[in-house]
C-alpha positions in Angstrom: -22.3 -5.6 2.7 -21.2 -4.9 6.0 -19.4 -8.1 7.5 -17.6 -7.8 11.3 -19.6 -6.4 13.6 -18.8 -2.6 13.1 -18.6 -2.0 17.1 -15.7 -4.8 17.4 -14.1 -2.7 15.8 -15.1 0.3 17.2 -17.0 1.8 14.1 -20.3 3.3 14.1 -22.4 0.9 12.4 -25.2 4.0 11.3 -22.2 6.3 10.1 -20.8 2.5 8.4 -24.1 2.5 6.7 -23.8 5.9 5.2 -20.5 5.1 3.8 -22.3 2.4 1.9 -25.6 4.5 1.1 -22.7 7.2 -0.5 -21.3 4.5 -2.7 -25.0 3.8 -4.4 -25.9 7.0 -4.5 -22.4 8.0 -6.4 -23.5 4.6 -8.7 -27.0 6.5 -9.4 -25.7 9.8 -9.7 -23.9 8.1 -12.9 -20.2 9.3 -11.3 -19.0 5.7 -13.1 -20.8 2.6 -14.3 -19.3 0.2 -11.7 -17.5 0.2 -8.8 -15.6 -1.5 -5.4 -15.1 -0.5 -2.2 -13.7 -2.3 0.5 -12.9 -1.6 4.1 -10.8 -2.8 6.8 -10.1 -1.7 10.4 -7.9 -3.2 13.2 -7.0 -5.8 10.4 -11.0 -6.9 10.1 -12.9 -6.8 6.8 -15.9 -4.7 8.0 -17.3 -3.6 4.8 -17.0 -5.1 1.2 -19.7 -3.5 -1.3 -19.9 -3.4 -5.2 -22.2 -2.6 -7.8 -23.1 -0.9 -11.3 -22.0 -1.9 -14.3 -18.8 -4.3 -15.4 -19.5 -3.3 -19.1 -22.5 -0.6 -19.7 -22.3 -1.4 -23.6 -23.6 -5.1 -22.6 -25.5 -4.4 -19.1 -22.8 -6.9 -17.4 -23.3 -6.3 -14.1 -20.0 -6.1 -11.3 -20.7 -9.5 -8.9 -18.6 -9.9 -6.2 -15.6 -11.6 -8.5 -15.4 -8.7 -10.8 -11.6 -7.3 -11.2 -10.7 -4.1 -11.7 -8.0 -2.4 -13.4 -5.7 -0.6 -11.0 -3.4 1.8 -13.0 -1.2 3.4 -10.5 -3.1 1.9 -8.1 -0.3 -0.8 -8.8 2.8 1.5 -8.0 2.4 0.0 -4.3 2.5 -3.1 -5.3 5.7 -3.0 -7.4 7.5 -0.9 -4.9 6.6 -3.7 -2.1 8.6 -6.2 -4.2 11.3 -4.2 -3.6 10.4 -3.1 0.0 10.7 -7.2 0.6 14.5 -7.4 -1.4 15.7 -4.5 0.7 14.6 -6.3 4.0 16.3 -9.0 3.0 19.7 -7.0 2.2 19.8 -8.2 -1.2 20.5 -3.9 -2.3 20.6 -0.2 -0.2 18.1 2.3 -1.2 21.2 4.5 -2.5 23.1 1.9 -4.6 22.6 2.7 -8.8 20.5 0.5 -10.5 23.3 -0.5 -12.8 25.2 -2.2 -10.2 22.3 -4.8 -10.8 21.6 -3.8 -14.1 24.6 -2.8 -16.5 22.9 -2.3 -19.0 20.8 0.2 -18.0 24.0 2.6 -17.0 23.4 3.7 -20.8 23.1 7.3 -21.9 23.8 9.4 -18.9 21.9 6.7 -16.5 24.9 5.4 -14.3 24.4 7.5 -11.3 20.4 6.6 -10.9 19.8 5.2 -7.6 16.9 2.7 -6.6 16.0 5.5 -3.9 15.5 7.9 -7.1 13.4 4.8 -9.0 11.0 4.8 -6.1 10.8 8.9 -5.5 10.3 9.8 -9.2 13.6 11.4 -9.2 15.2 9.6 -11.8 15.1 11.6 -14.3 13.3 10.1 -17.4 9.5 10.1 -16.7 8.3 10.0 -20.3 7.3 6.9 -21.7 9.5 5.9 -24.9 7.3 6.7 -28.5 8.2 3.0 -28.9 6.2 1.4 -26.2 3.2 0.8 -27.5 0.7 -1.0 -25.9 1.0 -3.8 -28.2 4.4 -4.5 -27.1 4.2 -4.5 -23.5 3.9 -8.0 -23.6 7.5 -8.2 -24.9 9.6 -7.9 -21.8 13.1 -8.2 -23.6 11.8 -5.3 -25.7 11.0 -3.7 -22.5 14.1 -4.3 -21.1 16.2 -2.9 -24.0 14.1 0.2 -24.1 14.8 1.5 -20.3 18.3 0.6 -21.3 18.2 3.0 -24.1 16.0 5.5 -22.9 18.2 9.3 -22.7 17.1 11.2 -19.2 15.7 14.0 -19.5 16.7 15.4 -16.1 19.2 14.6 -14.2 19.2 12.0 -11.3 18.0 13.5 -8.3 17.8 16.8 -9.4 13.7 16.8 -9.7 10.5 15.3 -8.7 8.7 14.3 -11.9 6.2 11.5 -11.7 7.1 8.6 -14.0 3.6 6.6 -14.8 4.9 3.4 -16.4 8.8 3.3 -16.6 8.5 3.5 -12.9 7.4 0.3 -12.9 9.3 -1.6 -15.9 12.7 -0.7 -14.1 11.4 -1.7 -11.1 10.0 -5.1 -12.6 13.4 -5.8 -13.9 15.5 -5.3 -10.8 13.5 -7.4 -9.5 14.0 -10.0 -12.1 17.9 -9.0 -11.7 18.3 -9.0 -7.5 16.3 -12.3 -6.8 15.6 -14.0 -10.3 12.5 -14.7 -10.4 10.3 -12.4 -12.9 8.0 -9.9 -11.6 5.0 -11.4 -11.8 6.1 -14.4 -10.3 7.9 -12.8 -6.9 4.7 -10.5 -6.7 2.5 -14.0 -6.0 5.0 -15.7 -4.5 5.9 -13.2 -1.6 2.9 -10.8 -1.6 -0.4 -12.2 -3.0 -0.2 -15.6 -2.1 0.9 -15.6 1.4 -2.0 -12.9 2.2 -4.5 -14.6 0.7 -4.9 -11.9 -2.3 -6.6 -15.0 -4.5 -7.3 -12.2 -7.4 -4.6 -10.0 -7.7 -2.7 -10.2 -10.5 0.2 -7.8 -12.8 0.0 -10.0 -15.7 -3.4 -11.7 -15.9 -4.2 -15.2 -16.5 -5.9 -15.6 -19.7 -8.8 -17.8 -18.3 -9.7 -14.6 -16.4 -10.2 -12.0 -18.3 -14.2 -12.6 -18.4 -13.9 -11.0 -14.8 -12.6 -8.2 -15.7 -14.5 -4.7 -15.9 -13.8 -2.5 -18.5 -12.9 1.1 -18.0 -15.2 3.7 -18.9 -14.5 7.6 -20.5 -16.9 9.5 -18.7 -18.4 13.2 -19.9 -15.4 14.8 -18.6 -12.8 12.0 -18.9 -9.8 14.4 -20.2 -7.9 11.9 -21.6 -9.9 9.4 -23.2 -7.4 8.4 -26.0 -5.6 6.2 -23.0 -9.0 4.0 -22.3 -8.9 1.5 -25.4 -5.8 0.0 -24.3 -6.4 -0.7 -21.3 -9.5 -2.6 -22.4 -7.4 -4.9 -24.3 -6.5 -8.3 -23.1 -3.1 -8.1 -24.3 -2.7 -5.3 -21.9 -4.3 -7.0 -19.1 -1.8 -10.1 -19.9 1.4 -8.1 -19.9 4.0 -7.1 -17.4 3.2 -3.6 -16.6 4.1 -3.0 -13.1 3.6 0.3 -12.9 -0.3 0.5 -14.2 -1.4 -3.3 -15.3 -2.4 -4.4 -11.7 -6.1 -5.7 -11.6 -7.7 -7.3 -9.0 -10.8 -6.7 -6.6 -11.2 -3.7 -3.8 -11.4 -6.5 -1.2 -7.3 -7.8 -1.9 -6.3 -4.7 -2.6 -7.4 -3.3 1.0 -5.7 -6.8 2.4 -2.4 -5.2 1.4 -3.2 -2.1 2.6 -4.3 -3.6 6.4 -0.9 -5.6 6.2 1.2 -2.4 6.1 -1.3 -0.5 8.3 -0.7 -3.5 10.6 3.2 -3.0 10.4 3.4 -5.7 7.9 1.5 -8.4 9.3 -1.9 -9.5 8.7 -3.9 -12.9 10.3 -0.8 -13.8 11.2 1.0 -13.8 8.1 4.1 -11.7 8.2 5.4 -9.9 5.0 7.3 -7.3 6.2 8.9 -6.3 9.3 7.4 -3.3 11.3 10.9 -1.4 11.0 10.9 -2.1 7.3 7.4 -0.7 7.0 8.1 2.3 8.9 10.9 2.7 6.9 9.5 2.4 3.6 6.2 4.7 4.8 8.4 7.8 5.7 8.4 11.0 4.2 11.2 11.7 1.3 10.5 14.4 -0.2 7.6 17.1 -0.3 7.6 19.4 -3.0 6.4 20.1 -6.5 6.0 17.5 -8.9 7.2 18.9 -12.4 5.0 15.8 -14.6 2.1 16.4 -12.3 1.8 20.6 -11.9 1.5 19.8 -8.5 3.1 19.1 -5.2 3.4 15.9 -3.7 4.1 14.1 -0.6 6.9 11.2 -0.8 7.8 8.1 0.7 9.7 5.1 -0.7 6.7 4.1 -3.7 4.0 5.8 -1.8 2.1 8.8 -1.9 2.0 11.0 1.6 -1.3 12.4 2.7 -2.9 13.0 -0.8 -6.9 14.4 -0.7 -7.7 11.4 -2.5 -7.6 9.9 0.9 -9.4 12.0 2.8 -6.8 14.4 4.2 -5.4 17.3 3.1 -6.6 19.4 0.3 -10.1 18.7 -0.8 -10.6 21.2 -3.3 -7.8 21.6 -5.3 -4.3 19.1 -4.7 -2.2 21.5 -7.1 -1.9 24.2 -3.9 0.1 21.5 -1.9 -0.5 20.1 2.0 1.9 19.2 4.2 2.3 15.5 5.8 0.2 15.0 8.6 3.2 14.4 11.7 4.1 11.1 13.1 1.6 9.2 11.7 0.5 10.1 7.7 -2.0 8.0 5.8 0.0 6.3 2.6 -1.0 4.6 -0.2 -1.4 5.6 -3.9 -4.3 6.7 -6.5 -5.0 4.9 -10.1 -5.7 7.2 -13.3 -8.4 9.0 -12.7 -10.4 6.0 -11.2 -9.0 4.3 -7.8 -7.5 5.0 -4.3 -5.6 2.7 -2.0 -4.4 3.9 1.7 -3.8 2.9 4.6 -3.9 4.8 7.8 -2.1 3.3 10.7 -3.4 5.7 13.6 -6.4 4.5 13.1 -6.1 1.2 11.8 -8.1 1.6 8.7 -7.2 0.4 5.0 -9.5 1.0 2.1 -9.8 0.1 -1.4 -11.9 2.2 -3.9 -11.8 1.2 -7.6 -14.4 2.6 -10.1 -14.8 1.8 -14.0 -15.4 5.5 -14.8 -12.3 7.5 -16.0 -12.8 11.2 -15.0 -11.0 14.4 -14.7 -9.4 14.9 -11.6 -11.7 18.1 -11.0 -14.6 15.1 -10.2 -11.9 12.8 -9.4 -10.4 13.9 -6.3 -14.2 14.8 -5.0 -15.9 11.2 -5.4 -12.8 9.4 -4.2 -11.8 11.8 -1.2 -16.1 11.7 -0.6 -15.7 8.2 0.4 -12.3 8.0 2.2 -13.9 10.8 4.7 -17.1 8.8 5.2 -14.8 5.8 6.1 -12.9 7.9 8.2 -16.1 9.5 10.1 -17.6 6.0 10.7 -14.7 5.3 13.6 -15.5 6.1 16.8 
C-alpha cells in the first residue's frame, strides 16, 4: 500500500508501483511464504506492503500486525543501545569490556575492547556447545558463559563475524554501564520514544500468535537452525544478537531515524555527530567466519549487495565503501535486510519467512533494495 504521496517525496509513483508489483510477484514465484517491506524517504512512510503466508502448514495468512523474526537483522538494534551509552559518556569505544565487566577479563579476555565487540574483532565468534536454545532464556547462564568462553583469536587481530555472542556481551554491558536490562533500555530509549509499538528482543508472551514462523526453503543450506527459532521460548529470551522480531514498518522507523541523523517526527535519539560517528567505516577487509569481505562501522554493515550497492552477483569478491555517504544497515540469516541510505533519504525494511541460501538470498533482497532505489527521482 502506498501511503504519502510518492511525489512529496520526490518518488516516482509508476517506478513506486513496480517496487510493489516485485514484491508479489517474488510471493508467487514461491521465493518465501510471507513477507514485509516497508519504505521510507525524507523521513515519510511511502510504502508499507505485506503478504503470503504467516504459517504455510496452517494457510495463516501475514495481516498487517504480523511480526517477523529478525536474526541479525537485530545486530543494529543492540549496537544502538550502545551507540546511546557512548553519547552519553557513560564508556570510550576503546576501553575493555572488563573495566565494566570483571568478570568477563577471564581466559585471555582482558584486553577486548567495546570497539572490538562492535567490529567482530574480538576474538571468540563461535557460540559455546553449551548454549543451547533452551537456555537462552537464562541470562545468569548467559552471563557466566561469555565469562568463561576461551578466544579463539586474539583481540583485534581479525575480523570474524560473531552471530550471537555479539550480542549477549553487548546485552550485558548494557545491563552493567546503565542498569537496566537489555530489553528494558531497548524500549525505553529506542522503541518507545519512536513509536516502534512492535518491536521487541524478548517477546511478550501474549504475542506470540503474531508472529510468522520461518520457513526452510528448497535450498535453505542450513535448515537444522529453523526449529528453534520457531519456538516461543526463543522468541521470549534475551538474544540480542538474532531474537529481534518486529514488523518491516518499525524496523524501517529506526532506519529513517539514523538516515535522518538521529531524529525522526521530532523525536531525537541520537545526535547527528553521534550518528556519523557510529556510521563510519572501521575496517574493510575479509571476514574469516563469513569467507568473505566486509565493510565495517561501529555495529553496522558498509555497502553490502543486500542493499542494493555493490556486488550483485557474488559478495565473497569484496566492494569497496561507496565515499562520503555509504548506505548502512545490516542483513538477518538468510531472510531480511535493513538500511538506510542518507544521500538519499531512504530507509527500508525487508523481512521474509523463507530461509534461503545466500546464492538466492542476496538476489531477492538486493532485487528489491534497487527497485526502491530506482523509484527516487
Amino acid at each position: 500500500m502506498i501511503l504519502t504521496s510518492p511525489e512529496s517525496v520526490e518518488m516516482d509513483p509508476a517506478a513506486l508501483g513496480e517496487v510493489e508489483a516485485l514484491f508479489h510477484r517474488q510471493l508467487s514465484d514461491k521465493l518465501h511464504p510471507g513477507a514485509a517491506l516497508a519504505v521510507y524517504r525524507h523521513g515519510k512512510l511511502v510504502l508499507d506492503v505485506y503478504g503470503g503466508l504467516a504459517d504455510r502448514e496452517t494457510g495463516k495468512p501475514v495481516e498487517r500486525g504480523t511480526m517477523f523474526i529478525l536474526y541479525s537483522s537485530t545486530k543494529p538494534l543492540a549496537a544502538a543501545c550502545l551507540h546511546i551509552l557512548w553519547e552519553r559518556r557513560r564508556f570510550g569505544w576503546d576501553d575493555p569490556v572488563a573495566d565494566y565487566w570483571p568478570g568477563f577479563a577471564k581466559n585471555g579476555k582482558d584486553g577486548v575492547t567495546i570497539r572490538h565487540v562492535l567490529t567482530h574483532q574480538a576474538g571468540f565468534p563461535e557460540t559455546p556447545w553449551s548454549l543451547t536454545w533452551n537456555k537462552w532464556q537464562d541470562w545468569d547462564f548467559v552471563v557466566q558463559t561469555m565469562e568463561n568462553i576461551v578466544p579463539e583469536y586474539a583481540p583485534g587481530e581479525v575480523m570474524a563475524y560473531h552471530p550471537r555472542n555479539f550480542g549477549w556481551v553487548i546485552g550485558e554491558l548494557v545491563r552493567r554501564i546503565d542498569g537496566r536490562p537489555f530489553n528494558h533500555f531497548l524500549r525505553d530509549e529506542i522503541a518507545i520514544p519512536l513509536a516502534m509499538q512492535d518491536a521487541y528482543v524478548g517477546l511478550p508472551p501474549d504475542l506470540e500468535p503474531r508472529v510468522s514462523r520461518v520457513h526452510a526453503m528448497e535450498d535453505c543450506d542450513r535448515p537444522v537452525s529453523i526449529p528453534a527459532y520457531n519456538e516461543p521460548a526463543v522468541h521470549q529470551a534475551v538474544h540480542p544478537a538474532g531474537g529481534g522480531i518486529t514488523t518491516a514498518r518499525d524496523l524501517a522507523r529506526f532506519y529513517a531515524m539514523l538516515g535522518n541523523g538521529g531524529e525522526l517526527d521530532g523525536v531525537r535519539v541520537l545526535k547527528e555527530e553521534t550518528v556519523a560517528e557510529v556510521t563510519a567505516l572501521q575496517l574493510e577487509g575479509l571476514d574469516m567466519s563469513l569467507g568473505q569481505r566486509k565493510a565495517r562501522s561501529l555495529g553496522l554493515v558498509i555497502d553490502d549487495p543486500r542493499m542494493g550497492v555493490g556486488s550483485d552477483a557474488d559478495d565473497s569478491e569484496g566492494y569497496s565503501p561507496s565515499g562520503d555517504c555509504p548506505t548502512f544497515g545490516h542483513g538477518g540469516q538468510a531472510t531480511s535486510v535493513g538500511w538506510a541510505d542518507p544521500c538519499l533519504g531512504l530507509a527500508v525494511a525487508y523481512i521474509t519467512n523463507g530461509a534461503r541460501s545466500e546464492d538466492t538470498n542476496v538476489p531477492r533482497l538486493a532485487a528489491i533494495s534497487k527497485a526502491v532505489r530506482e523509484a527516487c527521482l
